[in-house]
C-alpha positions in Angstrom: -3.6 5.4 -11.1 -5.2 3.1 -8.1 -6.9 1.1 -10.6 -4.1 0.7 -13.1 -1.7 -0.1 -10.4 -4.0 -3.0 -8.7 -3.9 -4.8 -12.1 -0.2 -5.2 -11.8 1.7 -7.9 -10.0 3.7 -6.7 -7.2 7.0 -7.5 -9.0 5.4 -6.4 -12.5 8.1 -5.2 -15.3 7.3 -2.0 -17.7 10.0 -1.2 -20.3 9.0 1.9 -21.6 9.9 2.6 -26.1 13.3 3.7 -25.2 14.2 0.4 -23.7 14.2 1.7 -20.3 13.0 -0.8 -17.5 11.3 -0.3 -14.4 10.5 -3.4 -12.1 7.5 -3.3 -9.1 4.5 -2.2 -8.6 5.5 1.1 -7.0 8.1 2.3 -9.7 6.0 1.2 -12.6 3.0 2.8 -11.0 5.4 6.4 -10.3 6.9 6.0 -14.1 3.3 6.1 -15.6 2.2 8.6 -13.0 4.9 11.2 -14.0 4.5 10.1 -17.9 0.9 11.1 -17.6 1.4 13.9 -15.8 3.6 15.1 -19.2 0.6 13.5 -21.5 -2.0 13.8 -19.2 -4.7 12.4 -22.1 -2.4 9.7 -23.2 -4.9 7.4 -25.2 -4.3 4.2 -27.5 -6.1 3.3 -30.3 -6.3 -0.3 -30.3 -6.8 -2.1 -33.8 -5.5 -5.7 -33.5 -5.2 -8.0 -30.7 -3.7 -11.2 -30.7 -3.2 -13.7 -27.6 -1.1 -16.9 -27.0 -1.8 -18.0 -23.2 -0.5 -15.7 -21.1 0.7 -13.7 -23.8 -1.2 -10.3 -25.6 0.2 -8.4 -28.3 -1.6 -5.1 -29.3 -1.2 -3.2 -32.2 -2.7 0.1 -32.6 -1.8 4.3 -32.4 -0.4 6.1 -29.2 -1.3 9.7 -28.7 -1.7 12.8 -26.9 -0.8 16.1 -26.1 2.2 17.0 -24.4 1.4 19.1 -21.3 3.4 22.5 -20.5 2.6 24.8 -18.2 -0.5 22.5 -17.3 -1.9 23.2 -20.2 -2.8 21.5 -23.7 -2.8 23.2 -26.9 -3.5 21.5 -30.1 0.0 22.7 -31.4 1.4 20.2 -28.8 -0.6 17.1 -30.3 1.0 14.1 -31.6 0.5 10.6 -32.5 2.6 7.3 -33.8 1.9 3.5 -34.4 2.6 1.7 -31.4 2.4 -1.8 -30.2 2.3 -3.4 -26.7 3.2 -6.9 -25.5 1.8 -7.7 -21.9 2.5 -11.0 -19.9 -0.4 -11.6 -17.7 0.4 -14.0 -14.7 -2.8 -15.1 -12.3 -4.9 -12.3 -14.2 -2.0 -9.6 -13.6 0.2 -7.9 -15.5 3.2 -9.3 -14.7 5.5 -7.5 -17.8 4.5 -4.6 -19.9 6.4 -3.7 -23.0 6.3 -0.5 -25.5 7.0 -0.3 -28.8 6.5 3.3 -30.6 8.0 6.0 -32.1 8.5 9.0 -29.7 10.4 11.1 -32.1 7.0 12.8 -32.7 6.7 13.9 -29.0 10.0 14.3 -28.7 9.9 17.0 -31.6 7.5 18.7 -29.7 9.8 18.8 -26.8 12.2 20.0 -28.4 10.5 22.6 -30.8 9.7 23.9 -27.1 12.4 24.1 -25.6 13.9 26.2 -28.0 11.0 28.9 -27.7 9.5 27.6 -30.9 
């Protein structure tokens, strides 16, 4: 998380898929902290990149396996199409923008949750 956080800006933006916004280094760097902790091998698959200045747009597939009980079970996998939009200022991240489809981890929340 060190590393992640040191290639933000200090007043750095992240507004996670379900539009909620979290502004500075230290909440953006708590917010993926605990997401991670939930989806501890949350992995992209990039497959197209496209930049305008200081502008990137990713397109690619989110996934991972959502973590109960500290553990991982292949039951508790999922994956969706994602996309990202970063705005780099002086070689930082300055915002950082999710676009995906939770429903499937949410599903497996949920599914759960209700002892299923």
């Amino acid at each position: 998380m060190e590393a992640i956080s040191q290639m933000m800006t200090e007043r750095c933006r992240f507004i996670d898929s379900g539009g909620a916004a979290y502004e500075g280094r230290n909440l953006v760097t708590n917010a993926w902290r605990d997401y991670l902790a939930m989806v501890p091998d949350y992995t992209i698959k990039i497959e197209r990149t496209f930049v305008e200045g200081a502008e990137v747009v990713i397109l690619g597939t989110a996934q991972g396996t959502y973590c109960r009980e500290g553990k991982l079970s292949p039951e508790d996998v999922w994956s969706t199409l994602a996309a990202w939009f970063a705005r780099v200022e002086n070689g930082l991240i300055q915002e950082w923008r999710v676009y995906a489809d939770n429903e499937p981890l949410r599903a497996r929340m949920r599914r759960i949750s209700s002892g299923g």
